[in-house]
N, C-alpha and C positions, 0 to 999 in steps of 0.2 A: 424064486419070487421074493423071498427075503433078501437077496443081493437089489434086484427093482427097488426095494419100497427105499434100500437104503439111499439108492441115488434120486428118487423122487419126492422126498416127503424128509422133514425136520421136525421132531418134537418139539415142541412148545413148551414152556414153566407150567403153563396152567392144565396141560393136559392133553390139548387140541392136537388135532394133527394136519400140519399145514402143508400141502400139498404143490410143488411148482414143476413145472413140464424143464425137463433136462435139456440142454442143446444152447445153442446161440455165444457168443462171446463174454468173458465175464473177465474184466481189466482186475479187477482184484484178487484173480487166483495167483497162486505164486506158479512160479515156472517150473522150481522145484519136483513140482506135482503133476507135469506132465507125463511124465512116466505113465503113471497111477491110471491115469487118465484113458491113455493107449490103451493099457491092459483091459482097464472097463469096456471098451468098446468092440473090445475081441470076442468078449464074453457075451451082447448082447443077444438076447434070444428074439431071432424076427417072427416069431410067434405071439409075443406077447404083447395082446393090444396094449397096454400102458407104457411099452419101452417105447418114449419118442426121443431119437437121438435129434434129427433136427424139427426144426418148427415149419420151416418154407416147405411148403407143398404137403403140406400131411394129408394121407386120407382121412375122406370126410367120417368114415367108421371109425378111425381112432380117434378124431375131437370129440366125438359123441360122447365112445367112451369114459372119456376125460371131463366135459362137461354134464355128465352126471356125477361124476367121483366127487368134482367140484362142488355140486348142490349139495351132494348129500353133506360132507366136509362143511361147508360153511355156507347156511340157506338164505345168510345175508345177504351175500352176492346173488341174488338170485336176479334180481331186476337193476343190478347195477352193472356199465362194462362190461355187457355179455354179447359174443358175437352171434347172431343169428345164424343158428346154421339150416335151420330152414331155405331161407331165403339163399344160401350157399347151397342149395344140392338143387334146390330149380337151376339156379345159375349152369349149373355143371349138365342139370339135363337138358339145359337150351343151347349150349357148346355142340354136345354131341349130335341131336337134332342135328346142328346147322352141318357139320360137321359129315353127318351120313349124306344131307340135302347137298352138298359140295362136291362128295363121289359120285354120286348118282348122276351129274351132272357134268361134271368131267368124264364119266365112260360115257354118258352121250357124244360129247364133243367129240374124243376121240373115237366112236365110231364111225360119226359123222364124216371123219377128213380120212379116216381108211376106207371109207366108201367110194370120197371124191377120186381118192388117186386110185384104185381099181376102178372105175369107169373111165379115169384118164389108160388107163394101159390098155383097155379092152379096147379103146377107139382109136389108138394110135394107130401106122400105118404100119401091115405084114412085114415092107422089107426093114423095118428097125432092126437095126445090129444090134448084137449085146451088149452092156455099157463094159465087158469088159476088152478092149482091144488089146491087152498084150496078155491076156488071159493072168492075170494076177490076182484074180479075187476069182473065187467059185459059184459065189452069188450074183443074181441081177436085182435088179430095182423093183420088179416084178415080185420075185420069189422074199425079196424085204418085208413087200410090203402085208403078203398071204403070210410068213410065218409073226409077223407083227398081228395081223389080224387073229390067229389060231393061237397064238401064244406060244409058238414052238421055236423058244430062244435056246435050245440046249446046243452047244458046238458053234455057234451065232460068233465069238469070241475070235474063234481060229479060222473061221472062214473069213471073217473079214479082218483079220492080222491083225487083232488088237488084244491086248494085256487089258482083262478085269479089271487089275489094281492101277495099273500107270496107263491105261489107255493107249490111243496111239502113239509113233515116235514121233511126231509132228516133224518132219522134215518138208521141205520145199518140193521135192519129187513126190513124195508120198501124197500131201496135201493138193498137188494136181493132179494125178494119178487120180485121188476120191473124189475131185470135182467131176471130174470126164465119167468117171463111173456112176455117179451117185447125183451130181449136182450138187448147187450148195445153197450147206442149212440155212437158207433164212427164208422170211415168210414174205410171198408174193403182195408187192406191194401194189396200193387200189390207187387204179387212175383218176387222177384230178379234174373237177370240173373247170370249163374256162371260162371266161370272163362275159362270155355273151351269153351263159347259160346263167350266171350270177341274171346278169340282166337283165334276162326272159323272167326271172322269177321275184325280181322287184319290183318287174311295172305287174305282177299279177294281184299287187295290194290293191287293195279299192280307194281308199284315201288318195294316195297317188295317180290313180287315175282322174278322181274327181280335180283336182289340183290343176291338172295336166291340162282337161278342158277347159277349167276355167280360165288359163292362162292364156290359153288361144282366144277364148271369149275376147277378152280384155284387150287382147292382141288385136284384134279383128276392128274391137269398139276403138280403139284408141287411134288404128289408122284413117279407120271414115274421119271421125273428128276433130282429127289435128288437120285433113287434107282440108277440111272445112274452114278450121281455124286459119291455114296460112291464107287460103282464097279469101277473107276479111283483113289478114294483119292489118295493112297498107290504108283501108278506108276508117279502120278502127281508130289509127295513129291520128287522123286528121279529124276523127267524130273529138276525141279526147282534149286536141288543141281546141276546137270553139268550147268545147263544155268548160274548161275551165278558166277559160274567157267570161265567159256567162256567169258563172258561179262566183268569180271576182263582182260583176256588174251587180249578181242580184245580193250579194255580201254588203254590198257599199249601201245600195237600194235597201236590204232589210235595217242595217245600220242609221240609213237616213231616217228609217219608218220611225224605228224606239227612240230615234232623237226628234221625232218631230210629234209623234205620239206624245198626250199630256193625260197626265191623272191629277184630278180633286180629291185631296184630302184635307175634312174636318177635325182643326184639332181645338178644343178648347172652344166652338163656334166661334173659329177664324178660317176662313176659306182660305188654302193651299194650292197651288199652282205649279205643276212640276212637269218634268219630261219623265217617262220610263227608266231611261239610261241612267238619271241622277239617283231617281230612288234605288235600284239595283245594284247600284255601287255600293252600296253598304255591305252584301256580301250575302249568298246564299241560306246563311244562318240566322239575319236579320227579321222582325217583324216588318221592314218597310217592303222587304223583297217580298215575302209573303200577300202582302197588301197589291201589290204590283203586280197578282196571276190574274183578279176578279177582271170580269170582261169589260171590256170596252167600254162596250156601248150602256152601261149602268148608270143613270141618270143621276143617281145618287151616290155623292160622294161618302169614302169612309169617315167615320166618326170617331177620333181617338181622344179621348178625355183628361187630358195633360196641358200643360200650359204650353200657349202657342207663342210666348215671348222668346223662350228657351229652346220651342221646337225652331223655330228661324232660325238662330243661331246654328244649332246643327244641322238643318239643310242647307245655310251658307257654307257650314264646311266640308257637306259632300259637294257641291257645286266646286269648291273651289282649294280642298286638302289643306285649309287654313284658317285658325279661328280667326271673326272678326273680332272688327274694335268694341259691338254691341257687347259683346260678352263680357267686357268688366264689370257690367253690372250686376252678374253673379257671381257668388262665388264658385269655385274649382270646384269645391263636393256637389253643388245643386247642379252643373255642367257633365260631372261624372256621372250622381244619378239617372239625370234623364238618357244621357248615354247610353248606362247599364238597359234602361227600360227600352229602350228601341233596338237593342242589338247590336250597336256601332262602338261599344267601348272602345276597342283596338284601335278606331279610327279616329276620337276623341286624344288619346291617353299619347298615341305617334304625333299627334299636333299640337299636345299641351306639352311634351314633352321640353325641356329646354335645349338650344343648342350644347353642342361639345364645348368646355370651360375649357377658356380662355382667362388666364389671368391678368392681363392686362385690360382687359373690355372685361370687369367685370363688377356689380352693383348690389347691394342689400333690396332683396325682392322682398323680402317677408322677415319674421321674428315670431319665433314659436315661441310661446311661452304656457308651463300650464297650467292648469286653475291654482290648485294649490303649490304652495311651496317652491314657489316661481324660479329661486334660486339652482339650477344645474348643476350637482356635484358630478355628472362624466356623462357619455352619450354614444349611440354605437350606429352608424348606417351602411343601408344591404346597397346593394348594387345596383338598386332599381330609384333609389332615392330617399327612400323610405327609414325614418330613423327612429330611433327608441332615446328616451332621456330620462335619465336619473334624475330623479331630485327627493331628497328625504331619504324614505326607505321605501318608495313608488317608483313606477316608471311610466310612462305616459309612450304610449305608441301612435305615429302617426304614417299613411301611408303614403306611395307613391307621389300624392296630390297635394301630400302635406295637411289632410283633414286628420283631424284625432278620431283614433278608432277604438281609444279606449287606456283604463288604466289600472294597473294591476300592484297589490299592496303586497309589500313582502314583509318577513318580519325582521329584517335587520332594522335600524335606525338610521345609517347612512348608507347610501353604496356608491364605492369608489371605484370599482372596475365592469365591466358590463362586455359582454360579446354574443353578438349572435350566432347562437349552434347551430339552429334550425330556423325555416320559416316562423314558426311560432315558440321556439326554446331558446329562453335566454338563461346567460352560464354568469352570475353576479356576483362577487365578491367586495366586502370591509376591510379596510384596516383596525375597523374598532371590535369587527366580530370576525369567530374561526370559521374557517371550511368556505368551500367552493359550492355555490346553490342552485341549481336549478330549475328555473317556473316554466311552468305551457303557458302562454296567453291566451289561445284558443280558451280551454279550460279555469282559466285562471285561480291554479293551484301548484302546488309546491310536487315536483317531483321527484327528487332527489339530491343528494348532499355527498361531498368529498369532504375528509379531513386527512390532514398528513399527522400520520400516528409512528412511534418505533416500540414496538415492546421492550426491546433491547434498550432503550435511551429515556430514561421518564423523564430528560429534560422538553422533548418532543409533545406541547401540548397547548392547544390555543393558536396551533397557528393560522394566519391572518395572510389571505390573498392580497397579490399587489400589482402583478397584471396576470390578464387573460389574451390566449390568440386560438384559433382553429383552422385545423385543415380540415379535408373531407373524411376521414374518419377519427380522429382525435380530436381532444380539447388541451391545448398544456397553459400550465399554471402556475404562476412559481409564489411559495410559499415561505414566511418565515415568522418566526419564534421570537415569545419575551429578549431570549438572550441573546437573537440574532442570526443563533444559525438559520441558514435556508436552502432550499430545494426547489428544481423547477420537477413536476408530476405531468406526465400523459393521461389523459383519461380518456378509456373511449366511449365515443358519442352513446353507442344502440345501449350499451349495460351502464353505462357510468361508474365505472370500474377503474382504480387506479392496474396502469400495464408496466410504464415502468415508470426511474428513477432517474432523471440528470444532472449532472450537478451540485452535489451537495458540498456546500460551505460552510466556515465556521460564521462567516461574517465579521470578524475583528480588526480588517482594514478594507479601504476602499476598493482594493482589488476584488474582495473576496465577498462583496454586499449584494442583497437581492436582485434579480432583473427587475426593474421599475419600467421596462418595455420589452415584449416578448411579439416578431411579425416571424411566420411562417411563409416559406419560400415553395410556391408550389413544384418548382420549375426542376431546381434540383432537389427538395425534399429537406432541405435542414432549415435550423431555429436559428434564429438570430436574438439575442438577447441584452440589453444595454443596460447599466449603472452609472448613475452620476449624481454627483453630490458636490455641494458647494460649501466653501466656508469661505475663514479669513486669507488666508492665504489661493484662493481661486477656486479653480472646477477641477474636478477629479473623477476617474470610472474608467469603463472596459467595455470593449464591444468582444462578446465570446460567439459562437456559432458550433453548436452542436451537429451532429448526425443523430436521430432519434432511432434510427433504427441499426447503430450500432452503442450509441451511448455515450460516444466520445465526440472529446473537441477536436473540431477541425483549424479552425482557427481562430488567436485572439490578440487582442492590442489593448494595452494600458496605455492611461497620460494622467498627469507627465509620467512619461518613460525615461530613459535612459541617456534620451538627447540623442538620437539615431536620427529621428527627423529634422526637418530643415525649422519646422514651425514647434520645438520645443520652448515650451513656456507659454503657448497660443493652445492651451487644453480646450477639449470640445465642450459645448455647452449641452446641445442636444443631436441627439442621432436618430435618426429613421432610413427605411429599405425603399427603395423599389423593387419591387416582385418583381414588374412584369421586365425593367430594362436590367433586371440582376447588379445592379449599383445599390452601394451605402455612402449615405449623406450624411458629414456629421458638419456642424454650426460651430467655428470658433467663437472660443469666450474673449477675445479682446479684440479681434480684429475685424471681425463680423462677418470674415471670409467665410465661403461655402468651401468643404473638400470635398472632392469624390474618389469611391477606390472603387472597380471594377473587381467585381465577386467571382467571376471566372481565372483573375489573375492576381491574387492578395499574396502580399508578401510581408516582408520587415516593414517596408513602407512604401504602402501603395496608395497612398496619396495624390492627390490629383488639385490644385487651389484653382479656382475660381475665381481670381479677383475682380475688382469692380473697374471697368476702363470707360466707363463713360461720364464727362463731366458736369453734363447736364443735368445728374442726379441729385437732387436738394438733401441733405441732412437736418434732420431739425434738431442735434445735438443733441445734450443731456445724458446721465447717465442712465443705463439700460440697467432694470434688475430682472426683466423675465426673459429667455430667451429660447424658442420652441418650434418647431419645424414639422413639417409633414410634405412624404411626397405621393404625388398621385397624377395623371392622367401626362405624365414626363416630363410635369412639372415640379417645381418645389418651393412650397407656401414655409416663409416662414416669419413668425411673430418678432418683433422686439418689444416688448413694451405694450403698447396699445397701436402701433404702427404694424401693417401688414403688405410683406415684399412678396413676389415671386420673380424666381429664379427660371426662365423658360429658354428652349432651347429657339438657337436663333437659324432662320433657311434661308438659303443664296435664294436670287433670280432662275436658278438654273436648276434650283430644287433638291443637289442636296446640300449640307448643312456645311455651314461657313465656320471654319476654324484658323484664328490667326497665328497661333502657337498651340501646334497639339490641343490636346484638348481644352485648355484654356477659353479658347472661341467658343463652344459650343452650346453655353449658356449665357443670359442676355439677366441683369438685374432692374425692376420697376416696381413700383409703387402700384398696389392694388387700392388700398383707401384712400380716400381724401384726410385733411387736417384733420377737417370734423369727426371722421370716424375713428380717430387713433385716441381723442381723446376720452373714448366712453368709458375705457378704462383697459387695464392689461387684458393681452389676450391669457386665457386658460389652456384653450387646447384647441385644435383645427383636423378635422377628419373630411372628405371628402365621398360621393357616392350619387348617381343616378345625374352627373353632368352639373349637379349642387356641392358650394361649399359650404360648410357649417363651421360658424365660430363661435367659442361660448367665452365669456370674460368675465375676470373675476369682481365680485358684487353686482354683479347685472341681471335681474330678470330674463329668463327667456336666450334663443340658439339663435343668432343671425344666420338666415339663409341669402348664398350670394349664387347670383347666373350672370351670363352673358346674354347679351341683346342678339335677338335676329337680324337685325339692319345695318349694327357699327360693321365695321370693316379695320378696326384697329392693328397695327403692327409694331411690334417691338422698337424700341429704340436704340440702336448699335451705334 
């Protein structure tokens, strides 16, 4: 027992006696000591509950053992890491259980199939021969199967020629030899059912049968009634032709009725006179269509409390989709209003609207100017016609109609840039003050502010906006500094957060100076950005063109350059885009030619002159100091002085466009104003928008607004 404890248990320093079950692998013995080892295990005494040489499969009596030695040993571990062995000796008595439950069960089976085949021999037929026909085996199939049933295998061995240990020889003789004798082992296989008995027993579901009849039902129904249906086809086809005969007749007839049908309406106590059809033309959404359900026969007419001077007018224009001449005696807003009031704006705002601008037919319809501070430092219009104007440190908003809809104070002192971000956000920028600003009008308050800062550079501060452009989700803006240097900034709309960075320059030559025009290119996605500047020696600048969404330049052009082009020493004056035809137009400074370069195919020099071949065109000389451009509706306006050209494209008889030298043809040069109008003073700037041009000039009061007539029929002069 003291040889045990040695190999089971280690003293401890403090006294304890720690106890570990012997067996299992331990990588750290040396090998040396497997000798030692051997010998121990020679010695082991199987008596003794605590000798556990291995661990796998122990009796559950020697864990016991052990797991008391263990409590008593250290009663720490009493509820830590302890294996139940409760619940292991159920386990072991539920094995057994199933285990007896499995015998008992198998010697039924098998007596069950030694019963089968003793009833099979006892009903065979008398004359059956022995299964042995060359007498080689001593036994039958018979006496197999009684001494398998008695258990009387002793000599079983030798009578059927087979070795205990190696069993039979298995030869090919031997092996049919036991077939003929004995049959062979394998288990009688159960015949298959067929396919029509599968079948007997899926129509015995009841779903399936209800299905079954219904489908005969349906069957049954659908022949009466098709036999029914074909016996009318023929009279059906010819009922069909007069009915929509008739339905044309009574369409025309109900038609005649709402146009011959009249309704009375008081408006203002002035009796009204109308047909049905004219009132309903306003449109399901309208009060007059509403007015238009009340019956017939009501003796009394509707009563609408509105001026019946104005209400004419507008039933002249559903009668007839066109304002009359009455109507100058209102203005546009008191026309809109009553519009708004009866429901017909749409149908108002499409007839007041101006034709498509034509710069050759075209005339000063109006002059906005606004209460205070009448002077226009810059001016921005949406697409609908509607324009915003600086002047001061205010802006004055007027809409579609050209009515002021209001005016909203900022606290800059001047503002020299303006763009519309949103319906009601505008993005304003000074040259006398920093950062980039933007107001709601709706609200009319200040919503938020950009400044271009560097931590990195404290020369970076105060700087001062010099133009604004936007796409659909950006604002870009280019900025610069006391000492010049500048940057154009992304900002996006929803946060007003500077995104990125392009461009940045020292500013120290003209190459290098701020964009002083910034248009965004929806089409392909890039900036276009222009510098020019003038002294004694001429004009100077660069048209660059950024990609915003990688950061760099795609492409750029200085002048004077290098003398590469034909027209060195004819520097541009001023540049502008067309978006929509992807052309850039720049304005020479001496010769007054237009160039064009195609934005799909820029190169070294992709220049394109314009020049002037018709001789009928007056000059009224002198010298030019302003000169300014803008292009829009594929046209292109541009200022000299106080005199204002366009440059439009000229179309054959044959529709399409007449060119007599490449593209040279394809633009036609005219005079938009008269004498009179050139001399109000130099043009400022010319933007375009809602089929209106806007000119603002320097020292003047107030935005010349210009349209085209509905009546002229004017054509260029080639």
């Amino acid at each position: 027992m003291a040889r045990s404890t040695s190999r089971g248990s280690n003293s401890s320093p403090n006294g304890l006696l720690t106890v570990t079950i012997a067996g299992g692998r331990h990588d750290h013995v040396d090998p040396a000591s497997n000798n030692e080892e051997e010998e121990d295990d020679e010695l082991v005494d199987p008596d003794d509950p605590f000798d556990v040489i291995h661990t796998k499969n122990v009796p559950l009596q020697t864990l016991k053992r052990w797991r008391q030695a263990a409590l008593v040993l250290n009663a720490s571990r009493r509820f830590r890491y302890t294996l139940d062995l409760k619940k292991e000796e159920e386990k072991e008595q539920k094995k057994s259980m199933i285990r007896a439950h499995a015998q008992v069960i198998r010697a039924a089976l098998l007596f069950r199939l030694a019963g089968e085949r003793e009833l099979v021999t006892n009903t065979a037929a008398p004359s059956l021969a022995a299964p042995t026909p060359d007498g080689d085996y001593a036994v039958g199939l018979e006496q197999l199967v009684s001494m398998f049933k008695d258990q009387n295998v002793r000599g079983l061995a030798d009578i059927l020629k087979s070795n205990p240990e190696k069993g039979i020889s298995g030869s090919d003789i031997d092996l049919s030899k036991r077939k003929i004798a004995f049959g062979t082992n394998t288990y009688p296989r159960k015949k298959g059912r067929s396919f029509w008995r599968f079948l007997w027993e899926s129509w015995q579901d009841l779903t399936l049968i209800i299905l079954i009849i219904a489908a005969v039902v349906s069957l049954a129904l659908g022949i009466k009634t098709e036999g029914e249906a074909s016996a009318d086809r023929h009279s059906h086809h010819q009922s069909t032709m007069e009915a929509e005969g008739s339905s044309q007749a009574s369409a025309a007839a109900s038609e005649s009725q709402a146009t011959s049908e009249r309704i009375k309406l008081n408006v203002g106590g002035k009796l009204f006179e109308t047909t049905l059809s004219t009132i309903r033309s306003a449109g399901p959404d309208s009060l007059l269509f509403v007015l238009s359900n009340r019956p017939a026969n009501d003796p009394n007419p509707v009563f609408i409390d509105r001026d019946p001077e104005i209400f004419s007018v507008l039933l002249s224009l559903l009668r007839t989709n066109q304002i009359p001449s009455a109507a100058r005696r209102f203005s546009t807003q008191e026309l809109a209003d009553e519009a708004a009031f009866y429901g017909i704006d749409s149908h108002f705002r499409s007839a007041a609207a101006p034709p498509p601008f034509s710069g050759i037919d075209a005339s000063i319809v109006k002059s906005i100017s606004p209460a205070s501070e009448g002077l226009p430092s810059t001016f921005a219009v949406a697409d609908n016609g509607a324009v915003w104007i600086a002047h001061g440190g205010q802006i004055s908003s007027y809409d579609w109609s050209l009515a002021h809809t209001g005016t909203l104070r900022t606290h800059l002192d001047e503002i020299d840039s303006i763009c519309r971000v949103w319906t009601e956000i505008a993005a304003v920028g000074s040259e006398s003050d920093a950062g980039l600003h933007f107001y709601d009008f709706s609200s009319s308050r200040h919503v938020g502010s950009v400044h271009w800062t560097d931590p990195s550079d404290p020369r970076i501060f105060k700087a001062r906006v010099n133009a604004i452009t936007a796409s659909e989700t950006s604002v870009f803006a280019s900025f610069d500094c006391p000492h010049r240097e500048n940057i154009v900034l992304e900002i996006d709309k929803e946060r007003i957060q500077i995104v990125s960075q392009l461009g940045r320059q020292s500013g120290n030559q003209a190459k290098h100076m701020v964009p002083s025009k910034l248009t965004f290119v929806p089409a392909t996605g890039v900036l276009v950005g222009t510098a020019i500047t003038s002294g004694a020696f001429g004009y100077s600048g660069y048209i660059r063109i950024w990609d915003p969404r990688s950061g760099d330049v795609v492409w750029e052009t200085n002048e004077p350059g290098a003398g590469r082009s034909s027209r060195f020493g004819d520097s541009f004056a001023d540049v502008d885009v067309d978006a929509e035809g992807l052309s850039i137009f720049k304005l020479c400074s001496k010769s007054g030619d237009l160039g064009m370069a195609d934005m799909r195919r820029l190169g070294d020099d992709p220049w394109v002159y314009l020049e002037e071949k018709n001789p009928s065109m007056v000059n009224y000389g002198g010298e030019v100091n302003n000169l300014l451009m803008h292009c829009c509706w594929g046209q292109v306006f541009v200022g000299k002085g106080g005199s204002l050209e366009v440059w439009s494209r000229v179309q054959a008889h044959g529709g399409s466009i007449e060119g007599e030298s490449g593209r040279e043809g394809l633009f036609r040069r005219n005079f938009v104003d008269k004498r009179g109008d050139s001399e109000r003073g130099d043009i400022k700037k010319i933007e375009g928008g809602g089929d209106r041009l806007f000119v603002s000039r320097e020292g003047v009061e107030g935005i010349e607004v210009w349209e085209s007539s509905h009546t002229s029929g004017a054509v260029p002069v080639s």
